[in-house]
BALOBA-1460 file (C-alpha; in Angstrom, 3 decimals):
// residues 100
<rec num="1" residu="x" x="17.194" y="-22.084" z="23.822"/>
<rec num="2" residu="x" x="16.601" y="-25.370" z="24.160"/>
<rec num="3" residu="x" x="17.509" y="-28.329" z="22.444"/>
<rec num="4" residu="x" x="14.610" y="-29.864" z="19.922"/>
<rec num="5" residu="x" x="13.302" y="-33.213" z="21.166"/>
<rec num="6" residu="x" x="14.340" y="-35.904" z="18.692"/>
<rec num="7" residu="x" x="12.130" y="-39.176" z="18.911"/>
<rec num="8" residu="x" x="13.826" y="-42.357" z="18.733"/>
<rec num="9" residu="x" x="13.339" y="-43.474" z="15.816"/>
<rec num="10" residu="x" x="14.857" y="-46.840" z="14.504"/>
<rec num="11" residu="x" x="12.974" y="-48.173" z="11.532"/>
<rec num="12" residu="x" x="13.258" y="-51.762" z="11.159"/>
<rec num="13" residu="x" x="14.018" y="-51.938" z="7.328"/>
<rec num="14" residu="x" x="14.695" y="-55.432" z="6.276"/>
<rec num="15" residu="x" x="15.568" y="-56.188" z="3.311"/>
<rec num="16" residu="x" x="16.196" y="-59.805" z="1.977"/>
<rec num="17" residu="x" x="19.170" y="-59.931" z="-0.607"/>
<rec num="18" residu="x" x="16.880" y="-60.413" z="-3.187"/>
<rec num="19" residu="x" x="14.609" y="-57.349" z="-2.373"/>
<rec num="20" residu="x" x="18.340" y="-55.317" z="-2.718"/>
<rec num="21" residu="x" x="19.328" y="-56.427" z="-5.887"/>
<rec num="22" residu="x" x="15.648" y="-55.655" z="-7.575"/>
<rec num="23" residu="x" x="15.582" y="-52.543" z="-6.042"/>
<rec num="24" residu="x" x="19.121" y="-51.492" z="-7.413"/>
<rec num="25" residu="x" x="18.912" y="-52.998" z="-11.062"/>
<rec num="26" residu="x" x="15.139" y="-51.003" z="-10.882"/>
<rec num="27" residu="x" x="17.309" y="-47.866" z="-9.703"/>
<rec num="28" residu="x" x="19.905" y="-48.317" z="-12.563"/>
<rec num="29" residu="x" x="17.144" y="-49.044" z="-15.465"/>
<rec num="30" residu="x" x="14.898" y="-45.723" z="-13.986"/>
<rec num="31" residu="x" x="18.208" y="-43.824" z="-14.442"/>
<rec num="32" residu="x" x="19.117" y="-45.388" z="-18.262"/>
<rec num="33" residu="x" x="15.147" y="-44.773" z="-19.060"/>
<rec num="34" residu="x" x="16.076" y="-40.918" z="-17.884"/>
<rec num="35" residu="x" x="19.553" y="-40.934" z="-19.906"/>
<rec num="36" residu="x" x="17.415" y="-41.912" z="-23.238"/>
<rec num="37" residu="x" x="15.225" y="-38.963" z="-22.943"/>
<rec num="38" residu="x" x="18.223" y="-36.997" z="-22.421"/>
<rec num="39" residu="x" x="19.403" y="-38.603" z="-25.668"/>
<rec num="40" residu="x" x="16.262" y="-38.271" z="-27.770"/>
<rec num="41" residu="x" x="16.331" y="-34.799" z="-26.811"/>
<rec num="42" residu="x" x="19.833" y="-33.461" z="-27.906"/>
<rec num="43" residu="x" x="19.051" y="-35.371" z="-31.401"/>
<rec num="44" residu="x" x="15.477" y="-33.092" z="-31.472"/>
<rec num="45" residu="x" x="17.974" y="-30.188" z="-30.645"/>
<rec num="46" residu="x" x="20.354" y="-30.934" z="-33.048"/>
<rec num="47" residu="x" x="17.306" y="-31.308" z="-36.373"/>
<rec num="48" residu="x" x="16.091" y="-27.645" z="-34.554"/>
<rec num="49" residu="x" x="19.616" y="-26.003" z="-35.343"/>
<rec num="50" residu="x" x="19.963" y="-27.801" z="-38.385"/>
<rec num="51" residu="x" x="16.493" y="-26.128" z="-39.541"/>
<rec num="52" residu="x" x="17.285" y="-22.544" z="-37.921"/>
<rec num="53" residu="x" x="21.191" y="-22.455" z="-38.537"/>
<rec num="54" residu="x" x="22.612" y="-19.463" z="-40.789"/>
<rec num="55" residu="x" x="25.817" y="-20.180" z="-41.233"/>
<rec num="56" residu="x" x="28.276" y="-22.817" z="-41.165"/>
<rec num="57" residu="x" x="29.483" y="-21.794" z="-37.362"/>
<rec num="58" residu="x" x="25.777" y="-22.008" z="-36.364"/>
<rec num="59" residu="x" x="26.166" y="-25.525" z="-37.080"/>
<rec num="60" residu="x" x="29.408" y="-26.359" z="-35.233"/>
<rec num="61" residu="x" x="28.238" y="-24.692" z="-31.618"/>
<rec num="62" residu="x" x="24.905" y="-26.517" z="-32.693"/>
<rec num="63" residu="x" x="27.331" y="-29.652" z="-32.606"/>
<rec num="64" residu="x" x="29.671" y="-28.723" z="-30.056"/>
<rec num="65" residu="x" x="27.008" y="-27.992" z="-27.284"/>
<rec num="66" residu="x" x="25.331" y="-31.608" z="-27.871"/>
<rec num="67" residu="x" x="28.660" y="-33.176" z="-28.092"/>
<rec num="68" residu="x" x="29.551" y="-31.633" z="-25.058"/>
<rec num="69" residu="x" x="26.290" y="-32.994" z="-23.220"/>
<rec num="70" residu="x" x="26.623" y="-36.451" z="-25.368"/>
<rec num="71" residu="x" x="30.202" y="-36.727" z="-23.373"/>
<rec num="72" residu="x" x="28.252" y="-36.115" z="-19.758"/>
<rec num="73" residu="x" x="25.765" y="-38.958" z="-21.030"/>
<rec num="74" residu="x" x="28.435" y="-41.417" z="-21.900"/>
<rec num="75" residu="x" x="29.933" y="-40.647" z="-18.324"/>
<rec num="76" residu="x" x="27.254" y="-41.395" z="-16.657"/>
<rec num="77" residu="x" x="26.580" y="-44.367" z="-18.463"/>
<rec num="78" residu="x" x="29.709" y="-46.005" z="-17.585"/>
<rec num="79" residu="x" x="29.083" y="-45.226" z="-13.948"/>
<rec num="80" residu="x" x="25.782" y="-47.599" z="-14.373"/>
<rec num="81" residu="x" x="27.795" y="-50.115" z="-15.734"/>
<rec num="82" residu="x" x="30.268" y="-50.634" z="-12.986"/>
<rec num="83" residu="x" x="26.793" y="-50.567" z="-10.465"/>
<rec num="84" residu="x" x="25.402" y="-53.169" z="-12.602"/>
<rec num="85" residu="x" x="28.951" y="-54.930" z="-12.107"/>
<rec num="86" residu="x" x="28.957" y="-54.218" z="-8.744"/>
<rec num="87" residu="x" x="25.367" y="-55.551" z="-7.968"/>
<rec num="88" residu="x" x="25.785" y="-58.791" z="-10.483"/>
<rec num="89" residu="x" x="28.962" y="-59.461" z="-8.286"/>
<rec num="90" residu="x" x="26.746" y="-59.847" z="-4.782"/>
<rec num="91" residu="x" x="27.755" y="-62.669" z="-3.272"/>
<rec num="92" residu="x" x="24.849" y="-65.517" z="-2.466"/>
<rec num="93" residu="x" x="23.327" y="-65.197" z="0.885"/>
<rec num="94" residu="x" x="25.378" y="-67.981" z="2.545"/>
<rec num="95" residu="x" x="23.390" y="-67.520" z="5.869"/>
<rec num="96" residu="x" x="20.146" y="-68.156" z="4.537"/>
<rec num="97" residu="x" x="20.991" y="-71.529" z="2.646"/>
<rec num="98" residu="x" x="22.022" y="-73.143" z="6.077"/>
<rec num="99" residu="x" x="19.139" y="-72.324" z="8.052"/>
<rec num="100" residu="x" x="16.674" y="-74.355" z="5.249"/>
């Protein structure tokens, strides 16, 4: 067998530091607009239970399961806010204010 051809491919991608740090605060808020939903919908899961539930234990798994997914949330959310640390802590482009 032979081996597959790969082209040579280097794509010039260049990004000004600008261009980086709106396309990773866009990243962050796309991911915070996708943890709300999440958050919206354990509270619509949580009324459903309340409405359907039986019995007092009905109620506490109802609980327990959107605590437990609550707890992911809240992980991830701290993750954003050290990347939103991280990217507000981007030094200035030194090289580009000397060549003005």
């Amino acid at each position: 067998m032979s081996m597959p051809n790969i082209p040579d491919i280097t794509p010039d991608i260049n990004l000004k530091r600008e261009d980086v740090i709106n396309l990773l605060l866009t990243s962050i808020a796309l991911e915070e607009i996708g943890l709300a939903h999440l958050i919206n919908a354990e509270g619509e899961k949580l009324q459903k239970a309340i409405e359907v539930a039986n019995c007092f234990e009905d109620l506490l798994y109802a609980n327990r399961s959107v605590e437990k997914m609550l707890r992911t949330i809240i992980k991830k959310e701290m993750l954003l806010q050290f990347k939103l640390e991280d990217v507000m802590e981007i030094p200035p482009d030194e090289h580009h204010h000397h060549h003005k």
